[in-house]
N, C-alpha and C positions, 0 to 999 in steps of 0.2 A: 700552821699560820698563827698570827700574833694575835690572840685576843684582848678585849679592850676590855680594863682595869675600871670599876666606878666605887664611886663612894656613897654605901648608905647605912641607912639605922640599923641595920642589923647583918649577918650575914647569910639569912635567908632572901631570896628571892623564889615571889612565889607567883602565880598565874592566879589572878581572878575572874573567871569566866564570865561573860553575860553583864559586862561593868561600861558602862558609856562616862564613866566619871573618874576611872585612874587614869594614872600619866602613862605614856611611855616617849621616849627618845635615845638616841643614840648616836655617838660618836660623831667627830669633825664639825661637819656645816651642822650637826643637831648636840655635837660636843656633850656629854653625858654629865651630868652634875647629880647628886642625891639632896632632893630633899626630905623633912620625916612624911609628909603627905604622900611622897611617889617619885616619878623620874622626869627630870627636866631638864633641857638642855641651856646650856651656859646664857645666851642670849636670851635665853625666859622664854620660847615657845613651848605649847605646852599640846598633848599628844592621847586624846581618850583611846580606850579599847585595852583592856587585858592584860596590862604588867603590875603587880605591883611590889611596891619594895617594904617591907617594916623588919623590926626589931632591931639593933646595937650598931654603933659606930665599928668604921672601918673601911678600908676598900676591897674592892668584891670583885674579882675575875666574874665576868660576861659571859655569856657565849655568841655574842656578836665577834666576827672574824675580818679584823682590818682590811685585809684585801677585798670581801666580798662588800662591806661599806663602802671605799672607796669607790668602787665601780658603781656600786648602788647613786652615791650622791654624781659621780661624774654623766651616768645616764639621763638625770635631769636637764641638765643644764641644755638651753637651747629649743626647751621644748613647752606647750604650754601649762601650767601647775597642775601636776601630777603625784600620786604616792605612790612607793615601790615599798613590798616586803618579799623579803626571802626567808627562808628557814631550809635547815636542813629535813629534807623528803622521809628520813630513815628516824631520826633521832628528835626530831621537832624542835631543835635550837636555832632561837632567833639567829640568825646570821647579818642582817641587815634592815636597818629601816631610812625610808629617806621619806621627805615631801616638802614640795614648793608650792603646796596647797594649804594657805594661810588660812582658809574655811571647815575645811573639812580634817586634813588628816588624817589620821585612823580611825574617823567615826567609820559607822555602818550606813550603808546605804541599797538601794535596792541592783541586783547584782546581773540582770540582765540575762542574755542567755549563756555566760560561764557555769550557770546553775541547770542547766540541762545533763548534765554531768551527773546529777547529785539522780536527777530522773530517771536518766536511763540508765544508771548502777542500780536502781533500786528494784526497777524492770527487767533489768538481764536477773539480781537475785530470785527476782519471783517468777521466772521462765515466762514474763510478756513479751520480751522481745529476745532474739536469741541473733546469732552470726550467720543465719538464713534467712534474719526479717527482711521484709521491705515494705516500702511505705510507698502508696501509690504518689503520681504528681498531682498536688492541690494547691487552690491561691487561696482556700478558707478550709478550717474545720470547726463548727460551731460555732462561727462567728469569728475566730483568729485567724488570720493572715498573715503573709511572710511579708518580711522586707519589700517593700515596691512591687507589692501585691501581686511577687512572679510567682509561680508554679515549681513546687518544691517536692524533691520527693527523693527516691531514690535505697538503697540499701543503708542498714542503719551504720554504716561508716562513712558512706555519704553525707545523711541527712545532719549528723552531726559536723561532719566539714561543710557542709551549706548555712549549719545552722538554720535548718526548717522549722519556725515556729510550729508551723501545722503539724509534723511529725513528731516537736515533742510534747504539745497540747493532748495530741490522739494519744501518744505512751502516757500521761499524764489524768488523763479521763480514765483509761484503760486501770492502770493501778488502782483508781479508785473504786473502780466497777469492783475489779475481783479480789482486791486486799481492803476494799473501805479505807483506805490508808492515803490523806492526800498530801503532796509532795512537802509542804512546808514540813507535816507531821516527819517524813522522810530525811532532811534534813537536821530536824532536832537528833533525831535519832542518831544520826553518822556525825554530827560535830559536840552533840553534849549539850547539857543544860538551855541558855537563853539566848545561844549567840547568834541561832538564827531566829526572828520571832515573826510571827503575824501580829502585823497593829493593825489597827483601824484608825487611818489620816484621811479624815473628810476633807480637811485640805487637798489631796492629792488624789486622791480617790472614793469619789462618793458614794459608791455602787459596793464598795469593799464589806466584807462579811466576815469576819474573821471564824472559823469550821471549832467547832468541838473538837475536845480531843479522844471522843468515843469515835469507834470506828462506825462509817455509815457510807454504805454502796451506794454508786453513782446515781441510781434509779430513784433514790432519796434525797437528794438535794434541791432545794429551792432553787429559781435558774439564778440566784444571785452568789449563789455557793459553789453552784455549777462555774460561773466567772467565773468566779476567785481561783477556783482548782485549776482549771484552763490558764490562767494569766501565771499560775505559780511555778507554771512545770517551766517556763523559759523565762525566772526572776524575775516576776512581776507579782501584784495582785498581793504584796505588802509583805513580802521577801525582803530582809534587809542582810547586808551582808559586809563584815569588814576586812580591808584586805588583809589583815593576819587570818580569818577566817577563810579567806579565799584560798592562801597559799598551802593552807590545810588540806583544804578540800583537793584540792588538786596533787598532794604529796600523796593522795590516793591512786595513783598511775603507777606508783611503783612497784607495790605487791598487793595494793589491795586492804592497807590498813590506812587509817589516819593517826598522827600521830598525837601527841597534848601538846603543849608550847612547853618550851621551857626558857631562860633565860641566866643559866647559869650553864657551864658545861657539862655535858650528861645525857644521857639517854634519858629520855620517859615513857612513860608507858606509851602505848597504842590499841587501837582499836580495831578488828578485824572487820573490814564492809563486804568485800565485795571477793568472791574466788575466784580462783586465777583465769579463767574463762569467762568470769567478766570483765575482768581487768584487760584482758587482753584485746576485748572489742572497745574498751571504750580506749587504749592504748592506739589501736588501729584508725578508730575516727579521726586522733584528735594529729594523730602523725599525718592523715590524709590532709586536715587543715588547712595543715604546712605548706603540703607539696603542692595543693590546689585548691584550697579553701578558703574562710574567711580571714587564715592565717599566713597565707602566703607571701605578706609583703618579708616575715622573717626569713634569715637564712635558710637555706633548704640543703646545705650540704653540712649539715651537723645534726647528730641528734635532738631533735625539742619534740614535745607532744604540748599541743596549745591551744585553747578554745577563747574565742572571742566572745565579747558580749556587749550589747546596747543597752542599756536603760533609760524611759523616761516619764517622766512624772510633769503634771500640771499643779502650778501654784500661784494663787492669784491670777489665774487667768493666763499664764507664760507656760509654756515648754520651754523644760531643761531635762538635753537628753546628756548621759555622760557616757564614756566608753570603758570598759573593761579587756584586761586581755589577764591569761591565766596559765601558766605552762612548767613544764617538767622536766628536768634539765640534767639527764646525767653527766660529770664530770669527773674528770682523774682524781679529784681530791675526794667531794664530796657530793650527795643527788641531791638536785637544788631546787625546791619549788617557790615559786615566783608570783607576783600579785601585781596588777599596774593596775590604776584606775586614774581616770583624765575624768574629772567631773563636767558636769556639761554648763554654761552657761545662758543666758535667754536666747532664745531663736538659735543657738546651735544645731549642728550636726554630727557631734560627737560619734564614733562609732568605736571599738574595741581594734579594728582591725587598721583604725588610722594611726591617732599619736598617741594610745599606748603599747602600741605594735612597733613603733618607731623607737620610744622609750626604753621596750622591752629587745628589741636588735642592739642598742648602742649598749646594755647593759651586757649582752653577751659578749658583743667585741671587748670590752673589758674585763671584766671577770676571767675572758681567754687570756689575755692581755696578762693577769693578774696573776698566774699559775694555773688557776681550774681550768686544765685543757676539756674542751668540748670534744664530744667524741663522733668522728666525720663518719657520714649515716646517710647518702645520696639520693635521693625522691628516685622512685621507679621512673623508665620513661615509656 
């Protein structure tokens, strides 16, 4: 595929992790321009979160892939402002970034239950939960509650296609209990340095605690700590997360590594999370999703593994919830993991499994469209 040509200060491009203050952009409707500060596109939008460009004049093969941008920017259209990233699953090359999200773009934000993922990887590594769990049906555990306060429960490939807060609160308390390890801390660990962090936003959260980072058993925590841990394990309780972050996280479905970003063509390194036995359960939740989860509005006659997520937060007195959707995409070309987030508006209803569900379908018909054939994968009946 044609990769896309920029111009900058030097001919390194390099990832800064944990950075809310570089540019990034890319190609067509984001049209890639260099300047010496970073990457900006022709039109002057400008793009925080983790690329940046320095040292000597010249143009600089990308590793953004024309056809998978194309599809990227075509899946917007039509739909409410939303960001999409893709990167290659294997090699961690940016492959695509879009957004008709004049606010946000690729900042970090609180990531909802796509971040359940990050829970219960880190719970199958510490044998809390295994591919015999189950989780009884609850409308509360410690105070958390599902979605419309139904009764949630089930085997853990269920609870992950129902997306049961209660079920990933309890794996989430549970971690703490017997690793003192609480989920934010989990997350640092699996994506590296700051990009996932605990703040404390008394704007948003007044109750929020932000944990040490010495480890301390559940049995030790103030009940205000106790929250925080509870609200983190399903993206809340001051998780923030961006979606090049997200599509990281989720490039973990493949084998069980995440990979670093890169932004030139190349492999980079990667990181080993999860073994293959856990990969394979959290592989099995997130395909169940699909077929009958909070993921089902997408195709169900192709391969995707994809978890949905709500988030919301109070500001000034307003609820803005936004939706999240997160997914795994192997293809004939290349394994694609994917990032949609619909930010939420006031009094919204935002949820993961709506319009960036919808987002994330029209981006697949394209991309198929595009050469990366999807590879046909039928739901059991």
């Amino acid at each position: 595929p044609r990769r896309l040509d920029i111009r900058t200060a030097d001919d390194e491009l390099v990832v800064r992790r944990g950075s809310s203050t570089s540019e990034v952009a890319a190609s067509r409707q984001l049209l890639v321009s260099v300047l010496d500060s970073g990457l900006r596109d022709e039109i002057g939008n400008r793009y925080s979160q983790g690329l940046l460009v320095k040292g000597a004049s010249g143009p600089v093969r990308s590793s953004v892939e024309d056809p998978v941008q194309v599809a990227a920017e075509r899946s917007l259209v039509g739909h409410a402002p939303s960001t999409i990233a893709v990167i290659d699953a294997g090699s961690g090359e940016v492959l695509a970034l879009g957004s008709t999200d004049e606010d946000s773009r690729m900042i970090s934000s609180a990531p909802g239950s796509i971040f359940k993922l990050l829970t219960y990887g880190a719970a199958l590594n510490s044998d809390i939960v295994d591919a015999d769990s189950t989780f009884e049906g609850a409308t509360t555990f410690r105070g958390v509650s599902n979605a419309g306060q139904q009764s949630c429960g089930g085997t853990l490939a269920q609870v992950i296609a129902r997306s049961c807060n209660t079920a990933a609160a309890q794996t989430g308390f549970n971690l703490q209990a017997a690793e003192g390890q609480a989920p934010i801390e989990v997350a640092v660990a699996a994506l590296g340095g700051d990009e996932v962090q605990v703040v404390q936003r008394k704007a948003l959260e007044p109750t929020l605690v932000p944990l040490a980072t010495t480890k301390v058993g559940a049995d030790a925590l103030t009940p205000e700590e106790e929250g925080t841990v509870l609200r983190q394990s399903f993206g809340q309780g001051g998780v923030i997360m961006s979606p090049l972050d997200a599509a990281r996280m989720v490039a973990v479905l493949r084998d069980g590594s995440i990979p670093e970003l890169r932004v030139k063509p190349g492999r980079g390194a990667s990181r080993e999370l999860l073994d293959r036995d856990a990969t394979e359960q959290l592989r099995a939740g997130t395909r169940l999703a699909v077929c009958e989860g909070t993921a089902s509005d997408l195709p169900d006659d192709v391969e995707i593994y994809a978890k949905t997520g709500t988030a919301q937060a109070i500001a000034d007195g307003d609820l803005f919830t936004s939706g999240w959707v997160v997914a795994y995409v192997p293809t004939s070309e290349k394994p694609l993991a994917i990032a949609v987030r619909t930010p939420g508006v006031v009094g919204s209803d935002q949820s993961g499994g709506s319009e960036p569900t919808a987002v994330l379908s029209d981006f697949l018909r394209a991309v198929d469209a595009n050469g990366y054939e999807l590879k046909k994968d039928s739901c059991p009946t």
